[in-house]
C-alpha distance (Angstrom), angle and dihedral (degrees) to the residues before:
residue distance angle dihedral
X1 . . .
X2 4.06 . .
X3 3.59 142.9 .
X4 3.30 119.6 -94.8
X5 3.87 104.8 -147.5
X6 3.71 126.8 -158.2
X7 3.84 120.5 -72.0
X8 3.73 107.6 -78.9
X9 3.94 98.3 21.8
X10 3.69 126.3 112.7
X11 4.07 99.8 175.2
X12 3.83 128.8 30.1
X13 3.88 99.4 -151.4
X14 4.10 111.7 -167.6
X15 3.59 118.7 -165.8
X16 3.73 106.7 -155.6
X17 3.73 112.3 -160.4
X18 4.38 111.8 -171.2
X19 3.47 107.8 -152.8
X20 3.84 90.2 -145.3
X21 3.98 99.1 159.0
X22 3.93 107.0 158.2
X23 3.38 96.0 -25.9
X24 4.23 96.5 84.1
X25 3.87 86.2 49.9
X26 3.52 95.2 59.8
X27 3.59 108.5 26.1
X28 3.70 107.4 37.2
X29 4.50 104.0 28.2
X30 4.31 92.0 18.9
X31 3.86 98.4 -121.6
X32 3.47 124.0 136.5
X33 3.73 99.1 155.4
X34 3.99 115.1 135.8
X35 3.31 97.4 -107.5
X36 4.10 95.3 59.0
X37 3.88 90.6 33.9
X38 4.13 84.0 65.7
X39 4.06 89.8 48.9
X40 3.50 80.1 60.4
X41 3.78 91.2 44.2
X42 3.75 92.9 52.7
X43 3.32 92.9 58.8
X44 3.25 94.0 52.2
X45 3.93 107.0 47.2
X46 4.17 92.9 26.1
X47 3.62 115.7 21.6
X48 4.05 89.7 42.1
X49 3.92 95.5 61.9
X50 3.87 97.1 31.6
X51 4.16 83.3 60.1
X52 3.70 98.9 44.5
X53 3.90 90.1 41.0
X54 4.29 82.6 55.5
X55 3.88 94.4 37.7
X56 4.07 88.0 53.0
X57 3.90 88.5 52.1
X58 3.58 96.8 58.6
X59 3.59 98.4 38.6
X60 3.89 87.2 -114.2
X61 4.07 129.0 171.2
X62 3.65 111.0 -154.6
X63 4.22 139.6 -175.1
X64 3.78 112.4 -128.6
X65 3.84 109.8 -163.1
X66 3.68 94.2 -157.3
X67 4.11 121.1 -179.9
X68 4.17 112.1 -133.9
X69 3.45 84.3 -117.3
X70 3.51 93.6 66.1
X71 3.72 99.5 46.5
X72 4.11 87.3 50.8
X73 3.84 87.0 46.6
X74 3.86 102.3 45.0
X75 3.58 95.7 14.6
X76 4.46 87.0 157.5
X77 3.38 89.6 52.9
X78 3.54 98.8 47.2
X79 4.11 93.5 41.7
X80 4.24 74.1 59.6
X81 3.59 89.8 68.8
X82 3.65 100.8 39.9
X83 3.64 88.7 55.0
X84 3.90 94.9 53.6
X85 3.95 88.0 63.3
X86 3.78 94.7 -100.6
X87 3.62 128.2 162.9
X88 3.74 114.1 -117.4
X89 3.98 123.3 -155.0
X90 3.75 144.5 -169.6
X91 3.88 106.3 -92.3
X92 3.79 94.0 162.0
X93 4.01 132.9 -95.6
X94 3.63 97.1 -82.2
X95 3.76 106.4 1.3
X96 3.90 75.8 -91.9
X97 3.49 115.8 -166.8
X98 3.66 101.3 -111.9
X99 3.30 102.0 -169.5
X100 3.47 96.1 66.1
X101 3.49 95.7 44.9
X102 4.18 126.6 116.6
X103 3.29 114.4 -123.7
X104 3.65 98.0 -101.9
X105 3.93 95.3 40.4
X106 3.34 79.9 64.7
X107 3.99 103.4 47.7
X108 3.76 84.4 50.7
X109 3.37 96.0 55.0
X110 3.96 106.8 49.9
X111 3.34 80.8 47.2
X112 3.95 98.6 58.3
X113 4.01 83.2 42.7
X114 3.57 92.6 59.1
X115 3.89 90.8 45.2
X116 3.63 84.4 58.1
X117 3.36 100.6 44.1
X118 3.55 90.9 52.5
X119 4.28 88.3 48.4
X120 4.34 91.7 50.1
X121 3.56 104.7 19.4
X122 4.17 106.1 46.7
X123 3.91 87.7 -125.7
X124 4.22 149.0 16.0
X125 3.95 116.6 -73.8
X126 3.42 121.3 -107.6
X127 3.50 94.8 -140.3
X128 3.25 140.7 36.9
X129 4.09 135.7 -146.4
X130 4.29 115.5 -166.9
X131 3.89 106.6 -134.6
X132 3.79 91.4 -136.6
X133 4.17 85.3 43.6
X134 3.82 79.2 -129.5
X135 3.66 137.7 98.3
X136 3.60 154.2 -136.7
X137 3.86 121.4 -124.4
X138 4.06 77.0 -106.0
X139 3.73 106.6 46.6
X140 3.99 94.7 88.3
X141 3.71 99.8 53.9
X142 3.80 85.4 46.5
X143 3.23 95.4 51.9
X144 4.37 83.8 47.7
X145 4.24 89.2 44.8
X146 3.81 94.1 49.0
X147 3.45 97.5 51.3
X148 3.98 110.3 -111.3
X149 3.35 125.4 150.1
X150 3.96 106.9 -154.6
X151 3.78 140.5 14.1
X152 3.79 127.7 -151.0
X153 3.71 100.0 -164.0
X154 3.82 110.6 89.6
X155 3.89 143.1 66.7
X156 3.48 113.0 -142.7
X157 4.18 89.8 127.5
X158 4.04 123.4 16.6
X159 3.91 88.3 -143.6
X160 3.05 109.9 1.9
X161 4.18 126.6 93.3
X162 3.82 113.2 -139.3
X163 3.68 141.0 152.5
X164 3.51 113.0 -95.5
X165 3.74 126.9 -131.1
X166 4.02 131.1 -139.8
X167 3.49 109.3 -126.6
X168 3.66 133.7 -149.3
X169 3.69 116.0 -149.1
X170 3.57 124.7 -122.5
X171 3.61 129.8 176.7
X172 4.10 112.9 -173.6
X173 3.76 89.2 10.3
X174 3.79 96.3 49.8
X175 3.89 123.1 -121.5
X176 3.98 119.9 -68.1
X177 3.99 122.9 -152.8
X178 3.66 123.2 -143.3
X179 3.90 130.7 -143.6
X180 3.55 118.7 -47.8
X181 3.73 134.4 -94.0
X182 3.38 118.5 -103.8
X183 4.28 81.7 -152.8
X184 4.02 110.0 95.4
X185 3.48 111.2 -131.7
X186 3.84 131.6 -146.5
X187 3.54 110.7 -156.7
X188 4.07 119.1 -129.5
X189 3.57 131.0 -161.0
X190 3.68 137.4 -156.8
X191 3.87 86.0 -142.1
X192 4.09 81.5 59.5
X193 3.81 94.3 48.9
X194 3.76 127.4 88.6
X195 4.20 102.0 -153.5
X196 3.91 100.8 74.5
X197 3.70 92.0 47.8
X198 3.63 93.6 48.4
X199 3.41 119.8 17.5
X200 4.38 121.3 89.0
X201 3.31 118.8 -140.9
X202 4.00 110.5 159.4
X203 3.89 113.9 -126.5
X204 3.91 94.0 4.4
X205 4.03 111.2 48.4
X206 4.00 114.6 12.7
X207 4.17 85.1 -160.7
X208 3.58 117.3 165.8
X209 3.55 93.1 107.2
X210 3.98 134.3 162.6
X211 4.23 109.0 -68.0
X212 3.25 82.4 -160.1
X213 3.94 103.9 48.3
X214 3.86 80.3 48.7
X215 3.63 102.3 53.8
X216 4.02 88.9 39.8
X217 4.15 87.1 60.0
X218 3.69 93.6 42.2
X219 4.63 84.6 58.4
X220 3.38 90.3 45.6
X221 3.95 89.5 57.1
X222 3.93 89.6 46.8
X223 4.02 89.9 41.6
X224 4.03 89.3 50.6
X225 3.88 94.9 44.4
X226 4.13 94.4 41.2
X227 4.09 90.3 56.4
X228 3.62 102.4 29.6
X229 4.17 111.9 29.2
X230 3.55 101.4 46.8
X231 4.50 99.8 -170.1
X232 3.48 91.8 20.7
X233 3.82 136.0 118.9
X234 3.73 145.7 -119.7
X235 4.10 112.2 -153.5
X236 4.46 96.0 -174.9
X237 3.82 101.8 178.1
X238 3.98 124.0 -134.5
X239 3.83 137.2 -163.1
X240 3.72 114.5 -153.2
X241 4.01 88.0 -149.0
X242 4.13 89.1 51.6
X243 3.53 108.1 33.5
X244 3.43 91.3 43.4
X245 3.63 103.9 71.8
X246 3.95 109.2 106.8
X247 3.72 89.0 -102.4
X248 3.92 107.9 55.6
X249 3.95 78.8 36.5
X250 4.08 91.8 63.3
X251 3.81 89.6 43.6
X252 3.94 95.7 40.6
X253 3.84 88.2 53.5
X254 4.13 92.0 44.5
X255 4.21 82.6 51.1
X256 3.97 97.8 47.2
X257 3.91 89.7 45.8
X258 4.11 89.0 54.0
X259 3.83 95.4 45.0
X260 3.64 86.1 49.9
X261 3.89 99.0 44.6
X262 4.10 84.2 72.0
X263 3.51 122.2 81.7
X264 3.78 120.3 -115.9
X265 3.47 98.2 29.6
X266 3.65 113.6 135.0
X267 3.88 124.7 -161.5
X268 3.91 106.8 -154.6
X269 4.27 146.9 153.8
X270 2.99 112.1 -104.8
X271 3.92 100.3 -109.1
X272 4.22 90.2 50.2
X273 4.37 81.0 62.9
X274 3.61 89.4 37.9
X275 4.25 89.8 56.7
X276 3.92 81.7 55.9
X277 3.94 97.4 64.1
X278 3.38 118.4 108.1
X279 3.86 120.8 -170.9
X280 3.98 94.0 -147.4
């Protein structure tokens, strides 16, 4: 089981940008003060057309795990995205935490997230990212029942795809895994994502972290994966409303332009490296 990458390629790289705006204030840390409402807000009306502006220099094809709320909330912004040929995923209803979610909370929501999807998008999401990158004991054969055909949310692998399996916990007896997933996944990583680095929240996330330190940890993950895991991938995770602060933007720009100074590196959505898996 591999992907088989284009001719010439040697590592699929996937920038996955979640479109979070106001909806990971409210739904996954409870805030909905002013003051992290425009966070959200930045992201939405600077951030957005700083990284589309970037993407369409490079010639680059990214995922956008966007919540419903989101496209319902900036629904210009997001129709900005669609229209520069950008891949949109499932990112939840409310950037929900799913986790603590009862079993038919959470039903009810992927189902009012496809609904939307289906009202702002044209058609359902192949693939689906959790907002808490966690899941329930349900999520998986949700994701199976509803039809999606990879998940970005796990870390099983660091570049690797694989089919995740649910696990029963054991304590004395050790744990035991059941059947595999028919759903690919592509491993995340917090070291790949920009938000606990970056972003302040007093009491819960000191943030405010070294750009630099950051971006340094992100090459190191392409360097790794170029030498060692020839047909692999690299899933690094942005936030419109964090990476898009004139900083991370200078150093995001300085790491795109390395990864894509070597050859075989190929900047894809997620479902174009999906169509190159092959289960032989």
């Amino acid at each position: 089981m591999s992907l088989h990458l284009p001719d010439g390629k040697t590592l699929a790289v996937s920038i996955g940008a979640d479109f979070d705006a106001h909806s990971v204030w409210m739904g996954t840390f409870g805030l909905s003060s002013p003051s992290y409402l425009s966070r959200g807000e930045f992201g939405a009306e600077v951030g957005v057309p700083r990284l589309l502006s970037l993407f369409e220099r490079y010639g680059i094809t990214t995922t956008w795990c966007t919540p419903a709320h989101t496209m319902i909330t900036f629904t210009e912004r997001f129709e900005s995205i669609l229209a520069g040929g950008h891949e949109i995923a499932a990112h939840g209803c409310w950037h929900e935490p799913v986790p603590k979610l009862e079993g038919d909370q959470e039903r009810r929501l992927m189902e009012k997230t496809l609904e939307l999807h289906d009202k702002y998008v044209g058609k359902r999401p192949r693939g689906y990212r959790s907002p808490a990158w966690d899941f329930t004991d349900e999520t998986l054969s949700l994701l199976e029942e509803f039809g999606f055909e990879w998940d970005s949310s796990l870390m099983g692998r660091d570049f690797e795809p694989y089919h995740p399996k649910p696990v029963t916990v054991g304590w004395e007896e050790g744990s035991s895994f059941g059947p595999a997933s028919p759903i690919l996944e592509f491993p995340v990583s917090w070291f790949l994502d920009d938000f606990p680095v970056a972003e302040y929240i007093p009491g819960v996330n000191q943030g405010l972290g070294s750009s630099e330190v950051m971006f340094q940890r992100f090459k190191d993950h392409f360097d790794y994966a170029y030498r060692n895991v020839p047909g692999g991938v690299l899933a690094i995770t942005v936030h419109p409303q964090t990476i898009g602060r004139a900083h991370h933007m200078i150093g995001f720009e300085k790491l795109i332009d390395y990864m894509s100074s070597f050859p075989g590196t190929w900047f894809a959505p997620l479902s174009d490296i999906y169509d190159t898996w092959g289960e032989d």
